[in-house]
N, C-alpha and C positions, 0 to 999 in steps of 0.2 A: 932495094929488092923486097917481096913481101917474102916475110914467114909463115910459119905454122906454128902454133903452140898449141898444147895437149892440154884440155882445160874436161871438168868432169860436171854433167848436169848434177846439182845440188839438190833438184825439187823432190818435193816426198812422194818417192815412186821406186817402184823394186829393181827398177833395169838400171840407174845410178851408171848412165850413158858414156863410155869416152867421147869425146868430143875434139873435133881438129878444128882450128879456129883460125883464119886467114887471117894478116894484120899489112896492110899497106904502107909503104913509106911514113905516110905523115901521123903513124900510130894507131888510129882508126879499123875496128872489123870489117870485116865484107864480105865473110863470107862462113857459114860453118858446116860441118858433114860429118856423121858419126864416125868413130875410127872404124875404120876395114879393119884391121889387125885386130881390135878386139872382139875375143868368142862369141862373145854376145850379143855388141851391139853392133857388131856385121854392118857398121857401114853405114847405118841408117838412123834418123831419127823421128821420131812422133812427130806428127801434126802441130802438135804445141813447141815445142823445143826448134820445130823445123823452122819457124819467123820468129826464134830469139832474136833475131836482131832489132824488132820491130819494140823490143820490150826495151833493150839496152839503149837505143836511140827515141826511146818514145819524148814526144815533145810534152809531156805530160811527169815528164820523171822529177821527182823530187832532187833537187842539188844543192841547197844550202838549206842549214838552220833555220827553222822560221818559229815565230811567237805570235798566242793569240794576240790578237788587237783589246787593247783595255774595253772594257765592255761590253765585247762580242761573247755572248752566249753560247752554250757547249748546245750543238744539234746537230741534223746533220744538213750538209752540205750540199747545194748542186754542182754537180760534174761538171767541171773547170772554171770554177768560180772560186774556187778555195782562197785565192790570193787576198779576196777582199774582206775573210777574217784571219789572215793572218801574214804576218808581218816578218822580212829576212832580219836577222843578225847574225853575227860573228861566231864562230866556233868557242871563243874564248868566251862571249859573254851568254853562248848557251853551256859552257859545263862548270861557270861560276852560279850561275842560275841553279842549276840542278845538283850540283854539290849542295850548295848553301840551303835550299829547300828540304833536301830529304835527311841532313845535318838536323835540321830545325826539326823536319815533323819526327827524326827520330830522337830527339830531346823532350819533344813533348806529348809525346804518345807512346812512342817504345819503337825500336826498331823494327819489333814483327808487324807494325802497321805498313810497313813499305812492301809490298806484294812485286813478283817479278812477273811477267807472263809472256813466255816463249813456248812455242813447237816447232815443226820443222819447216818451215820455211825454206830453211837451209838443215841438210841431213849432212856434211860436211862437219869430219869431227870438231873443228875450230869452232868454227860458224856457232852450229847448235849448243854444243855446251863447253867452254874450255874458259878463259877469260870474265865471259859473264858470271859464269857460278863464282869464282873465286872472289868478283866484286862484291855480290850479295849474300854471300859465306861472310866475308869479313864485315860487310854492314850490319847482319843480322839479323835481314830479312826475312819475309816470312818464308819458307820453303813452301816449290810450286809443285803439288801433283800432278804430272805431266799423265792424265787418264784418259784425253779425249779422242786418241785415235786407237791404239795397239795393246794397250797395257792388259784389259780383261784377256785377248784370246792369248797374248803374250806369254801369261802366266798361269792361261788357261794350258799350253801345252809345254811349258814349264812343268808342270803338278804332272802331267802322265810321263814324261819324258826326262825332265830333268834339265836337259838345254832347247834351247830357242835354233834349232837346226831343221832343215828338211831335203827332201829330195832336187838333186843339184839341177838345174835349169838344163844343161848340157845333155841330161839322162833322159830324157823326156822323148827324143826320138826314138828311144828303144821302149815306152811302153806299147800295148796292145790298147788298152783303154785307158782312157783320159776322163774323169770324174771334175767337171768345173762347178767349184759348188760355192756359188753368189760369186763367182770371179768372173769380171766383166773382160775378158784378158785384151782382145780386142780394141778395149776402148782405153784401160790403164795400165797395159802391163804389154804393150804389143810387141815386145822384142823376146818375148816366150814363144809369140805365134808363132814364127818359123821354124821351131823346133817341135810345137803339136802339127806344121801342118807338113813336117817332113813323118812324122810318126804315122799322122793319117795316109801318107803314102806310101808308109811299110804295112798296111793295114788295120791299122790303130783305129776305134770310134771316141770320137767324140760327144761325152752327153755333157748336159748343163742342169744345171737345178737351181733355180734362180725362181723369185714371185715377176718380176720382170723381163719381158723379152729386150734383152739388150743385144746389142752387135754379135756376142759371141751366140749369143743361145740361136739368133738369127741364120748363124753360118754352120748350127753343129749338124749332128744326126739326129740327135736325138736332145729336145728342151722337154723338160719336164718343170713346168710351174709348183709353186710350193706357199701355201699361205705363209705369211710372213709372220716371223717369229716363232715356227713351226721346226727348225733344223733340230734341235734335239730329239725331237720324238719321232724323227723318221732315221737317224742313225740310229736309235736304242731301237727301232723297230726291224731296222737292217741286222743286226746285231743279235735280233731274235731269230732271224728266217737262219742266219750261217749258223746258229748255236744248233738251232732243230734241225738244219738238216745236215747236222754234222760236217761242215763246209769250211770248218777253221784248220789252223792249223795247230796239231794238237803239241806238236814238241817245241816250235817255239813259243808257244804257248805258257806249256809248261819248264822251260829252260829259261825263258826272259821276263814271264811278264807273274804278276800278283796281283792276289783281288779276283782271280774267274770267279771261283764260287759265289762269292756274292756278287758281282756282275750277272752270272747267270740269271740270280734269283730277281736282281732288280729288271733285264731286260723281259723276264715272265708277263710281265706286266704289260707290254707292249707289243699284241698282239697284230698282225698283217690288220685287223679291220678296225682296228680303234685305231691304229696309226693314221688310217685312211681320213678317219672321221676329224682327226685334228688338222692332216695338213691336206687335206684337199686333193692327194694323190688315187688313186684307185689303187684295190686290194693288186689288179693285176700290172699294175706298171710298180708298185713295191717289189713285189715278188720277180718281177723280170730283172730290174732293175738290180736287187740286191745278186740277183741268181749271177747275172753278166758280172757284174762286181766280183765277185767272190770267186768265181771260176776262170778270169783271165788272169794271167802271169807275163810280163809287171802289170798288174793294175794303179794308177799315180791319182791321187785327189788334188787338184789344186785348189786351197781353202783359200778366200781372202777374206777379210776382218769384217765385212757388211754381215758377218753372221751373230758375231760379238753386241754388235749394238742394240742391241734389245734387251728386257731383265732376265731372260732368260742367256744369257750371251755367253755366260763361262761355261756353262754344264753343254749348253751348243757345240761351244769348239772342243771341247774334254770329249766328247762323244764319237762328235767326228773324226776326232786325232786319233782316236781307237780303234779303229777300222782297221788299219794296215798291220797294227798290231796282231789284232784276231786273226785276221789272214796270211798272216806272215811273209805280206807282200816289203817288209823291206829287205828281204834277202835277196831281193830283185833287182840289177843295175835295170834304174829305170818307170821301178815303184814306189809305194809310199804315200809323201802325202809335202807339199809344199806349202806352208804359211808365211816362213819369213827366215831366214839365211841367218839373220841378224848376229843372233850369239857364236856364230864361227869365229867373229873379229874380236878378238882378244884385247883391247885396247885397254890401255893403264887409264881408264877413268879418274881414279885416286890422284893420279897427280896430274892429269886435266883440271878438274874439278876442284880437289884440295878441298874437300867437307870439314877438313879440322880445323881451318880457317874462324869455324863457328864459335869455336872456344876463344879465339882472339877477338869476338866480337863483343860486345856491350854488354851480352846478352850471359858470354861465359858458358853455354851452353847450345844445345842444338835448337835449332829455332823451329817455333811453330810451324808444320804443314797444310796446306788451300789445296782442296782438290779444283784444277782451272775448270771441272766439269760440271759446277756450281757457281760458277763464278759470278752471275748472277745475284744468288744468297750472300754472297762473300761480301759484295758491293752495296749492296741495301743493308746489311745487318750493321748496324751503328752499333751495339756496344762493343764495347773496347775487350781486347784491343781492335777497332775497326781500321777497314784499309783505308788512310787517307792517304797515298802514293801507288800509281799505279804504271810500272812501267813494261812498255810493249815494244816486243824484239820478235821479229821472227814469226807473226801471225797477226790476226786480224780479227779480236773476238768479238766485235761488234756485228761481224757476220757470218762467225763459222762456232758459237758458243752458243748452246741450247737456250729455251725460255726469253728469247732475245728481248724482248720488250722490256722484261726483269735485266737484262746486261744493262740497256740504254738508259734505264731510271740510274740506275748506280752510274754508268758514264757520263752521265749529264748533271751531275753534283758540281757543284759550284766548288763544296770544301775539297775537294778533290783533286789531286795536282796529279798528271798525267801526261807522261813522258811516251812518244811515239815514235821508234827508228824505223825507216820505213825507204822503200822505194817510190811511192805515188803515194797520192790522197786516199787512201783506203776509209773505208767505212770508219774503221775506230782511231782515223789521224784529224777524223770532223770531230774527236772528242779532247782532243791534246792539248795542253797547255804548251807544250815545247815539242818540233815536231823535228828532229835529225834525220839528215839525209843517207840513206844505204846503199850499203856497193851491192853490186847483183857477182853469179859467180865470174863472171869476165873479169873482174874486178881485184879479185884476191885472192891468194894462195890456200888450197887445204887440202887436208887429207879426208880418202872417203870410203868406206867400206858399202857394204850393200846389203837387203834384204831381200834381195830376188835371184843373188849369184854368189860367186866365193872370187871376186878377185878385191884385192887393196888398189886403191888409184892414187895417183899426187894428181890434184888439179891448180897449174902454173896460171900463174895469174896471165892474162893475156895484153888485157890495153890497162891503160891509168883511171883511174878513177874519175867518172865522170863530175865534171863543177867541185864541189866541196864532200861529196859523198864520201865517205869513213867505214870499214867494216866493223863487223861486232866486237875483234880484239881489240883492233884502236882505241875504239869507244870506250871500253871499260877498263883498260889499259890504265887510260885520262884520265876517267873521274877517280876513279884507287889512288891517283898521284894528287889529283886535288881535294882529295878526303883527306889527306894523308895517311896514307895504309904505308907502314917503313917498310910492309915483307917485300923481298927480294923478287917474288915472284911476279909479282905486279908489271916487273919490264924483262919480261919474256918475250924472246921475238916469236914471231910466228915459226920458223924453223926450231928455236927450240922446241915451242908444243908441239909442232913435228917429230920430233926428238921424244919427249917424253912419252907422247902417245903410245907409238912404237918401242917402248923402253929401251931406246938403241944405249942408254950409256950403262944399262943392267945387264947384258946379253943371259946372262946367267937365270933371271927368273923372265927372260920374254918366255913369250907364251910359245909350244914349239912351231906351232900356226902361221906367227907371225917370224919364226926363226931366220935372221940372215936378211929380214924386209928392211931396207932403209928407203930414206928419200933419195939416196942415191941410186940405188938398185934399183926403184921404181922409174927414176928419171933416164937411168940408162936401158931398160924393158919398155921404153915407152909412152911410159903412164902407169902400165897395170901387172902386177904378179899376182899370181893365184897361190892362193893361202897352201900351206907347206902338209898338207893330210900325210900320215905317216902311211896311209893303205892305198894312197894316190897313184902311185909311181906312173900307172895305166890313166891315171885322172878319174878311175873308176870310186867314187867317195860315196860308202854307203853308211849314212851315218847311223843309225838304227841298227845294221842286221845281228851283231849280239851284243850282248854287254862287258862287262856292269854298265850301268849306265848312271848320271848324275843325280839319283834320286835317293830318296831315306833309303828306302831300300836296296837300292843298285838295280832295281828292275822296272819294266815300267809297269807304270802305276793304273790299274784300272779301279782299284778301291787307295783312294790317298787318306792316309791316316792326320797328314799336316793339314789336309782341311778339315775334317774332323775336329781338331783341334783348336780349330780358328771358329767353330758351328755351323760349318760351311757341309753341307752334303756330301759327304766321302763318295757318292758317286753321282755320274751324271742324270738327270729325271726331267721329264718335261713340266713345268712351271708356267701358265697361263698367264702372260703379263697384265697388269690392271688392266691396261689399255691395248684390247684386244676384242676378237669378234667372238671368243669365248667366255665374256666377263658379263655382267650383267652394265657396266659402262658405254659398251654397242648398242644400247635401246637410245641413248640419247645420241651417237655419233656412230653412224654403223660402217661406216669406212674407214678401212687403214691405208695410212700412208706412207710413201716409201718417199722419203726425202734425201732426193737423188742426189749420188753426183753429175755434173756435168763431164761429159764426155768429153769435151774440148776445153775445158778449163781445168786447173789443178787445184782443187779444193776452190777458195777463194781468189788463187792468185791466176792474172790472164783475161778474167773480164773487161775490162778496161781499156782493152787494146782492141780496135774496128777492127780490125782481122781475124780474131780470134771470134769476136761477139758471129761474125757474120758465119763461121765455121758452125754455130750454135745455135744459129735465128731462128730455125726450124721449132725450138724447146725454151726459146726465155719467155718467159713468163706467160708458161703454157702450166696448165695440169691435163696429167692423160688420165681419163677413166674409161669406162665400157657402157657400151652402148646399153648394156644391160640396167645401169647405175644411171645415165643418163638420160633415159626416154621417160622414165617415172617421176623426174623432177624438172621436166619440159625445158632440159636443154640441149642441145644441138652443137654440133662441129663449129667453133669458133665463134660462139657466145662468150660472153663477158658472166664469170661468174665470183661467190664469194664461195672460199672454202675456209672452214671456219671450228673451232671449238673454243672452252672455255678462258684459253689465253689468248687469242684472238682471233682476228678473222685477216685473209686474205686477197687482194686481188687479182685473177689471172683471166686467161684465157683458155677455153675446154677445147681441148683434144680428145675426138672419140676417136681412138682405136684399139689396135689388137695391142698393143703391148703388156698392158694388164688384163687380172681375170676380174669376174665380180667382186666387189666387195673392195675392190683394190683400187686405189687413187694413186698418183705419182709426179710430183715435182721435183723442181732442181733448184740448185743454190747457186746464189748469184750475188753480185754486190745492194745492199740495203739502196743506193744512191741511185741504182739503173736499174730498179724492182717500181713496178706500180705501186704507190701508196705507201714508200721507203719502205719496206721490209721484204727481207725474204720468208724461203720458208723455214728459218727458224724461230721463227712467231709462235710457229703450233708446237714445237717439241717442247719437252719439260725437262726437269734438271734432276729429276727422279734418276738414280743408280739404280748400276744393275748387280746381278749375284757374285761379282767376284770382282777384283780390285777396284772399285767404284768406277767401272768407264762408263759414259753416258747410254741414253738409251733412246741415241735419235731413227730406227729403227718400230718404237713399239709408242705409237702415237694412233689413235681414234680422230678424226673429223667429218663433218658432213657436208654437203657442199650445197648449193643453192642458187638461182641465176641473179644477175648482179642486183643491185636497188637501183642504180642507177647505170648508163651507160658510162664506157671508160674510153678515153680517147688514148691513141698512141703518144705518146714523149716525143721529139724530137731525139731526142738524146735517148732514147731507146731504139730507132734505125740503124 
């Protein structure tokens, strides 16, 4: 008879999906559909997730171990050709291989030369970090500053707030206005829709503020374009119009938050008509804009992280995350402002992780940290200690890592040993000395919290592991025992880090959040319980409306004295990134570009698969600009052009439409392999940080664009 098992989407996306997974007699899936039972994902799933099965069956899947062929040169690869640089072997004689290598280069170079480089791939607490840290804790390794997605706005509303919480998904039909600010929700977050578009049916408007007309801004009421790189100084400008016209709220105000006074003085500066002149808005869609803001009750901001990536990106989201404050819209079941759920989940990191491990290491000490948002520099800079080990779990930096061409020089080092866990031939398994094969989530057991909602999930592993495929615990499980690491922790089963996550054998110091959450309790609710809020009872979770709250002060922070203290601007200010149309660097490249995501792929992962590409044909290796930008340098609708600056140049194909305004140019990311001329667009971003935790700054890039030199023919392998 067939079953169902309750298995939970791992991909990095805020809705962190239940999922019901049909299994046939002879082991095999056949079928999948969001859980009905859960709140959120009501049963349904995205576009992408909807032909998982396409992914987990793909004939293209990686299933055993393979090694370069002696002599075969590190470059990259045509799409399904891979086999002919490299070669299967055994599970056994790839983790004597990789034991015995990273042994050796940590003997003669130091252990901080072996670099790890994971993201979320998998957001499953196992998966992402549980296992592996412990491995490269105890080796030595260099430690990886995980900055290239979340970290700047992370701790950007961290600084005013104190935790990483926002307004609950489920509240969302009880605001009046819906503020989508660069949140494509539509396109990556679509299991919110149904609750903005039951809101819109209580009477709720929907605006957008985005520099791009994407799917949502397309459906709202009201789109309002936005020069890009611009979100600071049109919230510090918001901020001015509620102060003047006396619009805030003065007793939360004064009862929660610190810092107005100088807040005051800094939004002074940020006048209705200077705000104009930076972001391209008119005096009177600020002013309307801010006015409808500030006067409905709930008013909800949904922020997503496209705002962070620019150099401007912390004092962006610091500004933004302010709003609800001054208005004192979180007393509001239904207001506020939604960035990332994340810090609800209380999980015992510490002994996931085990960072004291570092002291048992060679090293006796904490090991060096590599922002991956450089990784680039990391990989080119030869002195020592330089990376000669580079090992990849969980992403794909050969085409989701800024300065790309700077990554590919450093991946294409010969002295370079370069370990790739992986489900298919990705861009950066064309650079691998040793390429292991990865279970997908069907595959293996984890537990998974969310940044889009407040429930815990157990996702049960569903079918067996396809061919040889291995998850990330396995993996590093192995190599700990063939390193010989004696700690105990090394053969932890997966239920135990189950166990430990949820600190079920501490009950005493669990978090009260997670109070009474076991793998059992989850297994018997289905899959999913919702975190334990002490003001829940109603499920009414307002996390904001008073305090104390987790900050130096216990209030929230509009002037932070901790960044002060780091030389970081105590308050937020708009900052003209180099590479901008305010710089005197627009004379040689007067286009900016918004280097998209794709709508139907998930960062890098999902290219690959005909189904998905064909979901996306519309936009590969397209750039969109404006007819305005276009008719001056004599090119036209579906010309072959070069867009281009000082790291290099590109080749696509032009799209004139409405999507962007002047000035604005717009591509998407795809795999280096199925791009014309092997690269995407992170050719043209740089490795330049921006003003707070070093996250990149693929957001705040200048290019010009130009018609081809030569004509471009289509790929085969790009149909």
């Amino acid at each position: 008879m067939p079953r169902t098992v309750h298995a939970v989407c791992s991909h990095d996306c805020p809705d962190s999906c239940g999922i019901l997974v049909t299994i046939d007699e002879s082991g095999r899936a056949t079928q999948l559909r969001g859980d009905p039972n859960h709140p959120v994902t009501r049963g349904f799933l995205c576009g992408k997730v909807a032909k998982y099965l396409d992914r987990v069956y793909s004939p293209d899947r990686l299933l055993y171990p393979m090694r370069r062929r002696p002599g075969v040169p590190k470059t990259m690869l045509p799409h399904g050709r891979e086999s002919e640089s490299f070669e299967r072997i055994s599970w056994d004689e790839a983790l004597d291989t990789i034991a015995n290598r990273l042994a050796s280069i940590a003997r003669e170079h130091g252990p901080e030369s072996i670099l790890p480089y994971s993201y979320a791939g998998t957001i499953g607490q196992l998966g992402y970090g549980s296992m592996d840290r412990r491995f490269f804790h105890r080796l030595g390794a260099s430690q990886l500053d995980r900055t290239i997605c979340s970290e700047t706005g992370g701790q950007a509303l961290i600084s005013v707030y104190g935790r990483k919480l926002g307004t609950d998904t489920e509240a969302f039909p009880h605001a009046k206005l819906i503020l989508a600010w660069a949140a494509n929700i539509h396109g990556n977050n679509i299991h919110l829709w149904p609750f903005v578009e039951e809101a819109r049916r209580n009477g709720a408007r929907l605006v957008v503020l985005d520099p791009y007309a994407t799917r949502t801004a397309r459906a709202a009421d009201w789109h309002i374009p936005i020069n890009p790189g611009t979100d600071s100084a049109l919230a510090l400008g918001m901020m001015h119009i509620i102060v003047r016209d006396r619009l805030f709220d003065q007793d939360y105000v004064s009862r929660w938050t610190c810092g107005f006074d100088q807040l005051r003085e800094r939004i002074a500066e940020y006048p209705p008509d200077r705000v104009s002149s930076i972001t391209g808005i008119s005096v009177a869609d600020i002013e309307r804009l801010t006015r409808d803001y500030a006067t409905t009750q709930p008013a909800v901001i949904r922020l997503n992280y496209g705002v962070q990536r620019c150099d401007n990106g912390g004092a962006a989201t610091r500004a933004i995350a302010m709003l609800p404050a001054l208005t004192g819209a979180w007393k509001h079941y239904g207001g506020g402002l939604q960035l990332s759920t994340s810090g609800a989940f209380k999980w015992d990191s510490t002994a996931l992780q085990r960072p004291d491990l570092m002291l048992a290491s060679p090293l006796g000490r904490e090991a060096r940290v590599v922002n991956m948002s450089i990784l680039g520099q990391a990989l080119t800079d030869l002195r020592e200690p330089a990376v000669h080990a580079l090992f990849v779990y969980n992403s794909n930096p050969a085409a989701v890592a800024p300065d790309q061409a700077s990554v590919l020089r450093g991946l294409a080092r010969a002295d370079l040993f370069t370990v790739v866990h992986e489900q298919f031939f990705t861009d950066t398994a064309d650079y691998a000395d040793i390429v292991l094969p990865a279970t997908t989530f069907f595959e293996h057991k984890d537990i998974q919290g969310a940044y889009g909602h407040y429930y815990v999930q157990l996702s049960d592993q569903a079918i067996a592991p396809l061919g040889e495929s291995r998850s990330n615990v396995w993996l590093f499980s192995q190599l700990a025992q063939r390193m010989g690491f004696p700690e105990p922790c090394f053969r932890d089963s997966v239920d135990d880090l189950i166990a430990q996550a949820l600190r079920v054998d501490d009950p005493e110091h669990q978090h009260p959040w997670l109070a009474g959450i076991t793998a059992e309790t989850l297994h018997d609710a289905g899959g999913a319980q919702r975190l334990r809020f002490e003001d829940d009872s109603k499920q009414r979770f307002l996390p904001f409306a008073e305090g104390p709250f987790d900050t130096p002060t216990g209030r929230i922070e509009f002037y932070s004295a901790s960044l002060a203290a780091q030389g970081i601007d105590p308050l937020p200010a708009f900052v003209p990134a180099p590479e901008s149309r305010h710089t005197a660097a627009s004379e040689r490249f007067p286009l900016e570009l918004l280097a998209r995501k794709a709508d139907n792929y998930m960062n890098s992962t999902f290219p690959n698969l005909p189904g998905h590409r064909q979901m996306e044909s519309a936009y590969n290796g397209v750039l969109e600009l404006h007819a305005d930008d276009a008719t001056p340098r004599g090119i036209a609708d579906g010309d072959f052009v070069d867009v281009f600056n000082d790291r290099g140049s590109l080749a696509l194909r032009a799209h004139v439409n409405g999507s962007v305004r002047p000035g604005v140019v717009a591509a998407r990311l795809d795999w280096n392999k199925l791009s014309e001329g092997g690269h995407n667009v992170n050719l043209l971003t740089s490795q330049r940080l921006n003003d707070l935790a070093g996250g990149p700054t693929f957001y705040s890039v200048l290019v010009d664009v130009r018609p081809a030199a030569s004509s471009h023919q289509n790929r085969s392998d790009l149909r």
